[in-house]
C-alpha positions in Angstrom: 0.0 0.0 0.0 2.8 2.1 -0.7 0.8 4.8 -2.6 -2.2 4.4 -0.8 -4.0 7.7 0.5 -5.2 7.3 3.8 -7.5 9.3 6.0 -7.9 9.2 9.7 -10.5 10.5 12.1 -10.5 10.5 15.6 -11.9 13.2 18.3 -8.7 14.7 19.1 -7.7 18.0 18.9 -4.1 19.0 17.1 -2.2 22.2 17.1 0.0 23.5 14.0 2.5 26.0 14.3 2.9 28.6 11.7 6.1 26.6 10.1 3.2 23.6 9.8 4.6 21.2 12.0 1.4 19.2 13.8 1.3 18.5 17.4 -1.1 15.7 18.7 -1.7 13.6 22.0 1.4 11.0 21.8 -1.1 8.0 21.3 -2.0 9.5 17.9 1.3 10.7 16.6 3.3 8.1 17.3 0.4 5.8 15.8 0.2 8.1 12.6 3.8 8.3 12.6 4.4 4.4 12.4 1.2 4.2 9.8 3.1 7.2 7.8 6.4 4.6 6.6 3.7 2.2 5.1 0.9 4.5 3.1 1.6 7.0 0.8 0.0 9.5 2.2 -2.3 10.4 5.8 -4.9 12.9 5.9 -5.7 14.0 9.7 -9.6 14.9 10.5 -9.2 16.6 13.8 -10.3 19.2 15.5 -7.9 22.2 15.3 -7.0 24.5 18.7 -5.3 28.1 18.2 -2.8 27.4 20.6 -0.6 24.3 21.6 -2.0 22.5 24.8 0.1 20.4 27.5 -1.3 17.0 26.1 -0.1 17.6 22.6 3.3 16.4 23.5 3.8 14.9 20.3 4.9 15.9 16.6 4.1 14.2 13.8 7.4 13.4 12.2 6.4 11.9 8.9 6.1 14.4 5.7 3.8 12.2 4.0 0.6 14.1 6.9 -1.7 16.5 6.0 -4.3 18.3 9.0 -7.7 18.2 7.7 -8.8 20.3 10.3 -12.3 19.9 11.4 -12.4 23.4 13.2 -12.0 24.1 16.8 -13.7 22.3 19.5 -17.1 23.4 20.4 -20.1 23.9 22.1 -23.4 22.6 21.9 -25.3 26.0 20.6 -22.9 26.0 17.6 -23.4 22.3 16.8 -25.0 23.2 13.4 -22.4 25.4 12.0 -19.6 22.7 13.1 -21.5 20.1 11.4 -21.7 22.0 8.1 -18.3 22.8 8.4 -17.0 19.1 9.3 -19.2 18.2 6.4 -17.6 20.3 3.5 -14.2 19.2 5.3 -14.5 15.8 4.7 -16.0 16.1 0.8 -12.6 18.0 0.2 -10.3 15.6 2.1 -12.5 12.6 0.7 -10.9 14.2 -3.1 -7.1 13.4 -2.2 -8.0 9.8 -0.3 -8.3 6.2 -1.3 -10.0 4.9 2.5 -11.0 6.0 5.6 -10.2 4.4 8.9 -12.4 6.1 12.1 -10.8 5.4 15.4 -14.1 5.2 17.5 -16.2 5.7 19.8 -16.3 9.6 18.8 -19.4 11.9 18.8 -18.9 13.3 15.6 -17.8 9.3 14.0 -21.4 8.9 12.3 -21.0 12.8 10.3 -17.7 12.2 9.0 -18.6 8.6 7.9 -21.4 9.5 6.0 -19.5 12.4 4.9 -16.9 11.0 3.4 -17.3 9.5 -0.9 -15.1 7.1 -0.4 -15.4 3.2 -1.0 -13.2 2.0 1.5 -14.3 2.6 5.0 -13.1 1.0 8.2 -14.0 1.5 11.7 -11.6 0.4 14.5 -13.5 -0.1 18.3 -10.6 1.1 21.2 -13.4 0.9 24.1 -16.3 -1.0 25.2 -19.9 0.0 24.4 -21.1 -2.2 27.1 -19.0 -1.6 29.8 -19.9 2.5 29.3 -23.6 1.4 29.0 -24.8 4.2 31.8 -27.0 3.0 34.4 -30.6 4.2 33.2 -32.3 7.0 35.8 -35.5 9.3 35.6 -33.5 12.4 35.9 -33.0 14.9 32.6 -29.0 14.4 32.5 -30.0 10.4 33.3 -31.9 10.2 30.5 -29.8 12.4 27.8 -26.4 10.4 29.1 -28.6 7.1 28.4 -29.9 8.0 25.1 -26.7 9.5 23.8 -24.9 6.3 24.9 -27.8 4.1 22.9 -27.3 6.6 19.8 -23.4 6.1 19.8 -24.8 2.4 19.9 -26.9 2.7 16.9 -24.0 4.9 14.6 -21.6 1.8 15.8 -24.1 -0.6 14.0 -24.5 1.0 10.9 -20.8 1.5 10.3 -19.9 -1.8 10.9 -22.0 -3.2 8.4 -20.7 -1.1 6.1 -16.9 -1.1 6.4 -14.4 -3.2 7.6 -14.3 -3.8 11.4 -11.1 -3.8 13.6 -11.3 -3.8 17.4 -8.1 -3.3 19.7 -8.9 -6.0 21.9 -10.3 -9.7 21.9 -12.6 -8.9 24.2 -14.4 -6.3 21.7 -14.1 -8.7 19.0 -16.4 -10.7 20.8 -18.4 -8.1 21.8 -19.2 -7.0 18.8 -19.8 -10.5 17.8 -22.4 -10.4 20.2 -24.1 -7.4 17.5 -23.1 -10.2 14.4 -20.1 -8.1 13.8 -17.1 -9.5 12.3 -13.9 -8.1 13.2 -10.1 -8.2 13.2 -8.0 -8.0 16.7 -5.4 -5.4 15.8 -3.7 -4.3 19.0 -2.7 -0.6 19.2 0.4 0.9 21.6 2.3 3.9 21.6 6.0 2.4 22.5 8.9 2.6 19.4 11.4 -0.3 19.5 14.0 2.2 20.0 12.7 3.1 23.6 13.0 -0.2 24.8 15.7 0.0 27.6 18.2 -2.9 28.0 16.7 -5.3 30.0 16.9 -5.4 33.8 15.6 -6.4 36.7 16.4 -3.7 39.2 16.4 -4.8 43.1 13.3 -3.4 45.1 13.4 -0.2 46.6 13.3 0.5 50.3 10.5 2.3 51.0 9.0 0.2 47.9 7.5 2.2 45.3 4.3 1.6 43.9 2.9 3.5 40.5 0.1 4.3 39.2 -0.5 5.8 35.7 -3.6 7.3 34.2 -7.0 9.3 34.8 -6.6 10.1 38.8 -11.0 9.0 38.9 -12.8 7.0 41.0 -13.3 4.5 38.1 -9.6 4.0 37.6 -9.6 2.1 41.8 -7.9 4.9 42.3 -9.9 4.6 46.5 -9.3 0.4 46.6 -5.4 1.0 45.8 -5.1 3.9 48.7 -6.9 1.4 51.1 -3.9 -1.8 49.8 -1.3 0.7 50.4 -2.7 1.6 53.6 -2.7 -2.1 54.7 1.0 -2.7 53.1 2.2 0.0 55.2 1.3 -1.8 58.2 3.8 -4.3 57.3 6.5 -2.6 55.3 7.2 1.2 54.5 5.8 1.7 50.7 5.3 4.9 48.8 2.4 5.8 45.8 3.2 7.7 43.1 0.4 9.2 41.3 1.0 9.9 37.7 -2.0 11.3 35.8 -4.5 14.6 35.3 -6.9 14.6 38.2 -9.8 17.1 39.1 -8.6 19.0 42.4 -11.9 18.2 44.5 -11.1 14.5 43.7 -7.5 14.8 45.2 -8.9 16.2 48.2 -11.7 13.6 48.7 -8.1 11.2 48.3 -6.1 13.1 50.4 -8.7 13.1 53.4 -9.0 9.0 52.8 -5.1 8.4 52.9 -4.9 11.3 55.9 -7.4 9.4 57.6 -5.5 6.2 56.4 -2.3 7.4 57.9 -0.6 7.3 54.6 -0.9 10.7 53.6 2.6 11.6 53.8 3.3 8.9 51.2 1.0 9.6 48.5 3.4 11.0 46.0 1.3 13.5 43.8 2.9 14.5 39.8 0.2 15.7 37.8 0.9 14.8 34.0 3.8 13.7 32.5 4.6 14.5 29.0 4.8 11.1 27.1 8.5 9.7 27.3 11.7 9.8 28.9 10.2 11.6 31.9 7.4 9.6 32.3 9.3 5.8 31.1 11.7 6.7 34.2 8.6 6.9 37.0 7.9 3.4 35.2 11.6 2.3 35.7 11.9 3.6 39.4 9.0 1.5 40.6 9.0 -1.8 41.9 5.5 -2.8 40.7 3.1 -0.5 38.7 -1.1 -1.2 39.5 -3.8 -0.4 37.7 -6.8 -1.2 39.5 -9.4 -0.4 37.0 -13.3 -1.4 36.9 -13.4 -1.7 33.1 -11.0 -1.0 30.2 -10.2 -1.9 26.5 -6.6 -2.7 27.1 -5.2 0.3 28.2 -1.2 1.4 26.9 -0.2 1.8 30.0 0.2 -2.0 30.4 2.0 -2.1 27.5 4.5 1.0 28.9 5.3 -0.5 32.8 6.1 -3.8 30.5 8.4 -2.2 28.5 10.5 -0.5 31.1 11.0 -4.0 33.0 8.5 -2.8 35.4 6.1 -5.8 36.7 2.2 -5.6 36.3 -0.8 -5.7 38.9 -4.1 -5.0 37.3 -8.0 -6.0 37.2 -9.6 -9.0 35.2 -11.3 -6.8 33.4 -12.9 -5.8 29.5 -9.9 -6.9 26.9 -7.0 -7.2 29.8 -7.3 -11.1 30.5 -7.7 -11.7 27.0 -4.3 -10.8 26.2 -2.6 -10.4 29.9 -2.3 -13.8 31.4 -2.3 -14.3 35.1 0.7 -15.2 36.7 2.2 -15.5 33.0 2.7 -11.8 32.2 2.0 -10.2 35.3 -0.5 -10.6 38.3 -4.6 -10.3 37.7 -7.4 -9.3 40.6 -11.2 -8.9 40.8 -11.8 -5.5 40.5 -12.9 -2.9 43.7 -11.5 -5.2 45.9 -8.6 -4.0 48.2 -7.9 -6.7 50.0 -6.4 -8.2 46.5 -4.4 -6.3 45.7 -2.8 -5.7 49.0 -2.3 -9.3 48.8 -0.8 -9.3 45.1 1.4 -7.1 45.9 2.7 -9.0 49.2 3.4 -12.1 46.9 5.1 -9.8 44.2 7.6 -8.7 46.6 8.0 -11.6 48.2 8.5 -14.0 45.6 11.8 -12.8 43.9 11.2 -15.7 41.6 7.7 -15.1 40.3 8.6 -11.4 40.2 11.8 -11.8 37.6 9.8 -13.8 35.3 6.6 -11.4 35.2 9.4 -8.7 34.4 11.1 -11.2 31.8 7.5 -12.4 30.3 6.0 -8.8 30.4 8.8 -7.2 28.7 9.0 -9.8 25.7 5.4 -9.8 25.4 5.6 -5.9 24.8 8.2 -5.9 22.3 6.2 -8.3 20.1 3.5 -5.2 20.4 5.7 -2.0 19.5 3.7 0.7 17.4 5.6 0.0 14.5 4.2 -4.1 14.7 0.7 -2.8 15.6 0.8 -0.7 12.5 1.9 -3.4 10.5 -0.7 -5.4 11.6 -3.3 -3.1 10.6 -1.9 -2.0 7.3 -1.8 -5.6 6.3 -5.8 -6.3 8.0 -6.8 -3.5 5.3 -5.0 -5.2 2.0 -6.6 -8.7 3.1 -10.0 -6.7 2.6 -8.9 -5.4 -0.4 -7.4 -2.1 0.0 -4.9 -0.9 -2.1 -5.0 -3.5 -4.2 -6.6 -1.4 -7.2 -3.7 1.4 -6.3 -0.9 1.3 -8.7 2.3 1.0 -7.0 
């Protein structure tokens, strides 16, 4: 598919700088930037901001990428004109383009499918549609979540039957099977082969250092994890690093629990870290990284901790024991449950022999799933459905 035109959509918002250089949320770029070395060309339909923001902390390298920019972000009074724009947008881009792949769920995925006059069409799933299914109540914003979650439902459908169908786990392969969807498992990650370090497994730290990685919300276990540390500290002196954005009335509600815990002191608080050497050495500093989540495609940050030869504690949840295998790659719990992962964590550091082979296992696994192999993957899912086959090379 070397001269094949591709266009991407997914509801992000890029930045480019008057010299045109694009800046995008790492787990797009470097994506895009792997895809980039195997197309001919990519066409970006994103949403466009005036001014570069902290999680665009990544450029797209590749000269072969055009921004198709969808306008700025909006609001919902001006949902008509950002429609009609979106609209003309796509027509244009649909001119220079042989396919177009939408990374869903996105609420705008349905306008620039239909928009597009293109022949090839693919839709790749990166998160559950049941597992966000909202819990249906009489109230106005009860009702409007529940409705707009069943519409995403219905636009989800309708692509899928006409386009080809990827999904980023097993587990939403067979959840879309459930729908009588076909689709390919074509794993996505962020990680190069070039930023794999040597491989090592470092001696635990004294206090021990625990990480977490991600949203800092309730759904993430974020409350069960705080309770396990509390119980480890009763034992043996341990320290959390939080690593992730997190809404200030949610750190306090945290910081009371760990205060009242007795832990407070060692709750270790850093915000966001731009994507790479910064944030790979939080993952290479810690003894065991845990994320205790209550449902999940299969999240990258698996896929980092691996990679920098740091060992794995998370939930048995959405499309993680599909692909991350208890006791084999690292160490899976029932989810909301803090008792379990205080006790997952006792045997990880006390068991010097399960915990080099979950670093050894977890760091082979991830090199077999780089960005440049998950972008294979998918380039060569589209030509087995026939795209780029018609393109003259």
């Amino acid at each position: 598919m070397n001269n094949f035109r591709l266009l991407i959509h997914h509801h992000a918002v890029a930045f480019q700088s008057p010299s045109k250089e694009i800046f995008v949320p790492s787990f797009i770029g470097r994506w895009v930037n792997a895809l980039a070395s195997q197309v001919g060309q990519i066409g970006l339909l994103l949403y466009q901001s005036d001014t570069i923001r902290p999680e665009q902390d990544e450029i797209v390298q590749a000269n072969n990428v055009t921004l198709w920019s969808l306008g700025p972000p909006g609001k919902t009074w001006d949902r008509v004109a950002r429609i009609n724009h979106l609209r003309k947008v796509c027509a244009k881009a649909s001119q220079e383009a042989d396919g177009l792949l939408v990374r869903g769920v996105t609420p705008r995925q349905m306008d620039v499918w239909n928009s597009t006059t293109l022949q090839n069409k693919a839709f790749l799933l990166v998160g559950s549609l049941k597992q966000t299914k909202p819990v249906l109540n009489p109230t106005f914003w009860g009702l409007y979540g529940f409705l707009i979650w069943y519409w995403r439902l219905i636009e989800v459908m309708r692509m899928t039957r006409q386009g080809v169908v990827i999904a980023n786990s097993p587990y939403l392969v067979s959840e879309l099977a459930q729908f009588n969807r076909h689709s390919s498992f074509v794993p996505t990650n962020s990680i190069r082969l070039e930023e794999f370090p040597p491989f090592l497994v470092r001696k635990l730290s004294d206090p021990g250092r625990i990480l977490f990685c991600g949203r800092v919300v309730a759904e993430k276990g974020i409350v069960e994890l705080i309770q396990a540390v509390a119980k480890l500290n009763q034992l043996q002196p341990c320290v959390l690093d939080i690593v992730g954005p997190f809404e200030p009335r949610f750190r306090m509600m945290i910081e009371t629990l760990s205060g009242e815990l007795g832990i407070f002191e060692s709750i270790h608080w850093h915000g966001r870290i731009p994507y790479g050497d910064a944030l790979f050495a939080m993952y290479r500093q810690a003894d065991v990284f845990i994320l205790p989540t209550y449902f999940e495609g299969f999240p990258h940050v698996i896929w980092e901790a691996a990679a920098n030869c740091c060992p794995v504690i998370t939930t048995r949840v959405g499309g993680i024991p599909a692909i991350w295998k208890d006791s084999l790659h690292g160490l899976l719990v029932s989810p909301k449950d803090a008792d379990a992962l205080f006790e997952a964590v006792l045997k990880l550091f006390n068991d010097e022999d399960l915990r080099c082979r979950l670093i050894k296992n977890g760091y082979d696994y991830a090199r077999e799933f780089s960005v440049e192999a998950c972008a294979t993957r998918l380039i060569d899912t589209l030509y087995e459905n026939g795209w780029g086959k018609d393109v003259v090379e």
